[in-house]
C-alpha positions in Angstrom: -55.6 7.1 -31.5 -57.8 6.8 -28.5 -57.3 9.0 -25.3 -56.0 7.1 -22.3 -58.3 7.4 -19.4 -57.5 9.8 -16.6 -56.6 7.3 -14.1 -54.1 4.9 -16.7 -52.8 8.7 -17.2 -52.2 9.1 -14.0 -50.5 5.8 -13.2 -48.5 5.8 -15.9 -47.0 9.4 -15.0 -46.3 7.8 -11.6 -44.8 5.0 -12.8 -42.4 7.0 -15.1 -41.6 9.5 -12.3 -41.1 6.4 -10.3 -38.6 5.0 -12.9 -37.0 8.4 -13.4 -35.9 8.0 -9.6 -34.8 5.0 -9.5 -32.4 6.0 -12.4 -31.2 9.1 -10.5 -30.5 7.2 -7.9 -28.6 4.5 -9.4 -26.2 7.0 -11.6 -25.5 8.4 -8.0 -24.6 5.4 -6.6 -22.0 4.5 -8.8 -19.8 6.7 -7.4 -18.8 7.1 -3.6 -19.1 9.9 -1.6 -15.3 11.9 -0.9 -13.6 10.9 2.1 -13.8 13.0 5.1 -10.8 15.0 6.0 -10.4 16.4 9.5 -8.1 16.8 12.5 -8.3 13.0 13.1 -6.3 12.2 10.3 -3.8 14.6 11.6 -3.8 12.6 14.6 -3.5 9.6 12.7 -0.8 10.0 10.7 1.5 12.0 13.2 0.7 9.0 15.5 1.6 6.4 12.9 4.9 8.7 12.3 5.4 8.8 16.0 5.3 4.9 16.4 7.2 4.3 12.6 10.2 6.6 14.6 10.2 4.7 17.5 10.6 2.1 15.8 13.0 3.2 13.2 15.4 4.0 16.1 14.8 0.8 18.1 18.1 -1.1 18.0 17.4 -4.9 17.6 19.6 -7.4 19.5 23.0 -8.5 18.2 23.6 -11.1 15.5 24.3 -14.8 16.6 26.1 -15.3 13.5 28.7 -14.3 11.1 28.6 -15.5 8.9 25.0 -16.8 9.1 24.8 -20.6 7.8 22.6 -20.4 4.5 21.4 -24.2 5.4 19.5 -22.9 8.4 17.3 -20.8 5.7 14.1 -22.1 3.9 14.7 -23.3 1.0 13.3 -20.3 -0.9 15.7 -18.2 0.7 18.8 -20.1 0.1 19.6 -19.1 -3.3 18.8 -15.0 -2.4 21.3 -15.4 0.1 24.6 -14.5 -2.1 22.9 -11.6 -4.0 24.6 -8.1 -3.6 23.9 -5.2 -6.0 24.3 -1.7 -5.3 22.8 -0.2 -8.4 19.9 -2.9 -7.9 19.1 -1.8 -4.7 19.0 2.5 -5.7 16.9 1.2 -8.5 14.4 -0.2 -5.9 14.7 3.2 -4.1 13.4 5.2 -7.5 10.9 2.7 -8.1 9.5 3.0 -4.6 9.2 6.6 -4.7 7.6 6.1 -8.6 4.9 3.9 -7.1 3.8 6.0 -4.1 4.4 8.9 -6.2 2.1 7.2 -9.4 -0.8 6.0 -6.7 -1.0 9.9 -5.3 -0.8 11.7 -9.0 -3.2 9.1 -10.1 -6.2 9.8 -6.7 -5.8 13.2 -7.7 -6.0 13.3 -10.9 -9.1 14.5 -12.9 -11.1 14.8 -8.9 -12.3 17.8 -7.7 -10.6 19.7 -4.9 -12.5 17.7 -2.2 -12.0 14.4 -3.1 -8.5 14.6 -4.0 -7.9 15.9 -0.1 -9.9 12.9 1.1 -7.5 10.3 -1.8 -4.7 11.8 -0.5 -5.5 11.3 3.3 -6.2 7.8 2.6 -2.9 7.3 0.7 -0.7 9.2 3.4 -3.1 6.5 6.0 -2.2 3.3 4.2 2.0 4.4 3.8 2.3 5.7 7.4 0.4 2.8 9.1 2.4 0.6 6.9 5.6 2.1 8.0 4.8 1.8 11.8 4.1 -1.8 11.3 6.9 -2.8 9.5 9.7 -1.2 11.6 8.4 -2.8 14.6 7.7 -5.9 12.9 11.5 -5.9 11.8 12.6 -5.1 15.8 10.4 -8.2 17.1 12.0 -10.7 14.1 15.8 -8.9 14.0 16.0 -11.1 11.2 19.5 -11.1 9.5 20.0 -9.3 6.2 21.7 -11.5 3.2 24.8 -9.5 3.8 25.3 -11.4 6.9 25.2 -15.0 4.9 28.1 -13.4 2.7 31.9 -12.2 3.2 32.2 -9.4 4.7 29.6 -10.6 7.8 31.4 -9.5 10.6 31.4 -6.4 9.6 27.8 -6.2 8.2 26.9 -7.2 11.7 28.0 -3.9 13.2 25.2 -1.9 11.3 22.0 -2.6 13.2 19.7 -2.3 10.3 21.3 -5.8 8.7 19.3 -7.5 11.4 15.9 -5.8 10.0 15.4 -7.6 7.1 11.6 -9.2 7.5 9.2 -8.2 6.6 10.6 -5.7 3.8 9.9 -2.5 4.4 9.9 -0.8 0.4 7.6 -3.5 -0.5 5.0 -3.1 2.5 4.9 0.7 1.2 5.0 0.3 -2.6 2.1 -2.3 -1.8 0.0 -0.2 0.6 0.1 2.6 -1.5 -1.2 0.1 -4.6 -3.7 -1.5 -2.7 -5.0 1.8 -1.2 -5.5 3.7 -4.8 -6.9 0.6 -6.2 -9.3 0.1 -3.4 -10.6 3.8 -3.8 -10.3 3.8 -7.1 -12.6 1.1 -7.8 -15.2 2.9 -5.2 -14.6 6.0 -6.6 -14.7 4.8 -9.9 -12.1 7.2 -11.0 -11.2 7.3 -14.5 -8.1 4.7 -15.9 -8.3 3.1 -12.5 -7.9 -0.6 -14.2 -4.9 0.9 -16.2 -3.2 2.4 -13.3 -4.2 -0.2 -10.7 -2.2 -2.7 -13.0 0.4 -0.4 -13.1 0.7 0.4 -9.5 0.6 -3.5 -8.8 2.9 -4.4 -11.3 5.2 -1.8 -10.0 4.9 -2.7 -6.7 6.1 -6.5 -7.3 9.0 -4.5 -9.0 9.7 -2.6 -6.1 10.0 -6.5 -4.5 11.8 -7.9 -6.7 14.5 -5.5 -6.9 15.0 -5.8 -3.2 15.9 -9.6 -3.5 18.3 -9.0 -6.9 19.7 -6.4 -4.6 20.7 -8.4 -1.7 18.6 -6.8 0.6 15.6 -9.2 1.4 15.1 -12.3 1.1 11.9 -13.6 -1.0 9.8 -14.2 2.2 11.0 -10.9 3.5 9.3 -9.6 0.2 6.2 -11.5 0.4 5.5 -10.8 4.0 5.6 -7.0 2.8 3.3 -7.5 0.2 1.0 -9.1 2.6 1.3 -6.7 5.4 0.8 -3.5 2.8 -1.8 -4.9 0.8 -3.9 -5.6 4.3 -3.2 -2.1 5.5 -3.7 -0.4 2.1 -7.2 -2.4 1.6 -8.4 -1.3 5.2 -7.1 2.1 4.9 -9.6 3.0 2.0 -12.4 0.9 2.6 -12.8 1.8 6.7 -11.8 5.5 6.3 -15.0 8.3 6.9 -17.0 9.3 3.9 -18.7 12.5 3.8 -22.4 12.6 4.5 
């Protein structure tokens, strides 16, 4: 074998070193930096907590009708109108609190210390903001339940929440909390994200679905939710502070 010359040598060693970096520096892009955590978040979430409360406690005006006449609903509403299920609607409660739960366990899991802080921030963003939204959202529309299309209206219309029903408010969360782990997930690439993103989301719609069988929403009460969660879930982990 002949010796290479001194300056092929020389470029070639360059232009493996060169290649070397380039590799580096792709492996260490494929995964985003930890979100920041700070006193801003604090701020952020007490304030969203703050405004959700307000909210929350914000009595929307009285009911023009009851019983409501289902023909004034669209006609995707109409046949929601006569659902009532107690054990539906507790089983939309649980799978709520299995989806939030499921989005946190999931950030967390197999992170270490720092970026599970910063998932977790994100996560507690998306369902606050979310929250904040939605109650006030439900005070400027004081749209009425289904309970109000059904017997039993007059009395229905005495509890204030009947007239909160758009947009709805467990399928804003379940779909914020969704959204927001599979939007960092997918950055983060964290492992089984696919598998748990389909999870979460398929959950979610659950969470939705549940609320119509129940006769607590009606179907565009549910898909308003979706809308508004998914929006505030997506911007929650895609605008929130990396670290340096």
């Amino acid at each position: 074998m002949f010796p290479l010359p001194a300056g092929v040598r020389r470029t070639l060693a360059a232009s493996l070193a060169a290649a070397s970096c380039s590799v580096a520096g792709l492996g260490a892009q494929t995964t985003a930096p930890p979100y920041r955590v700070g006193w801003a978040d604090a701020a952020s979430v007490t304030a969203a907590a703050t405004i959700a409360l307000l909210g929350a406690r914000t009595t929307p005006p009285p009911s023009t009708c009851a019983p409501c006449d289902r023909a004034d609903l669209p006609g995707i509403d109409r046949w929601a109108a006569g659902l009532h299920s107690g054990p539906t609607s507790t089983t939309s409660d649980v799978a709520l609190v299995g989806v939030a739960g499921g989005a946190l366990l999931a950030a967390v899991s197999g992170v270490g210390p720092a970026r599970a802080r910063g998932d977790v921030v994100v996560l507690v963003n998306a369902a606050a903001w979310t929250e904040a939204a939605t109650e006030w959202l439900k005070v400027g529309f004081h749209r009425a339940r289904p309970a109000l299309y059904q017997d039993g209206a007059v009395q229905a219309a005495l509890d204030a929440t009947n007239r909160k029903s758009f947009p709805s408010g467990h399928t804003s969360i379940a779909f914020a909390t969704a959204v927001a782990y599979t939007t960092l997930a997918q950055r983060q690439r964290l492992p089984h994200a696919p598998r748990n993103s389909l999870l979460l989301l398929g959950g979610a719609t659950g969470v939705g679905a549940l609320r119509v069988l129940g006769g607590k929403h009606f179907p565009t009460d549910v898909l308003a939710g979706a809308a508004l969660g998914s929006a505030i879930g997506w911007i929650a982990a895609r605008l929130h502070p990396t670290t340096p």
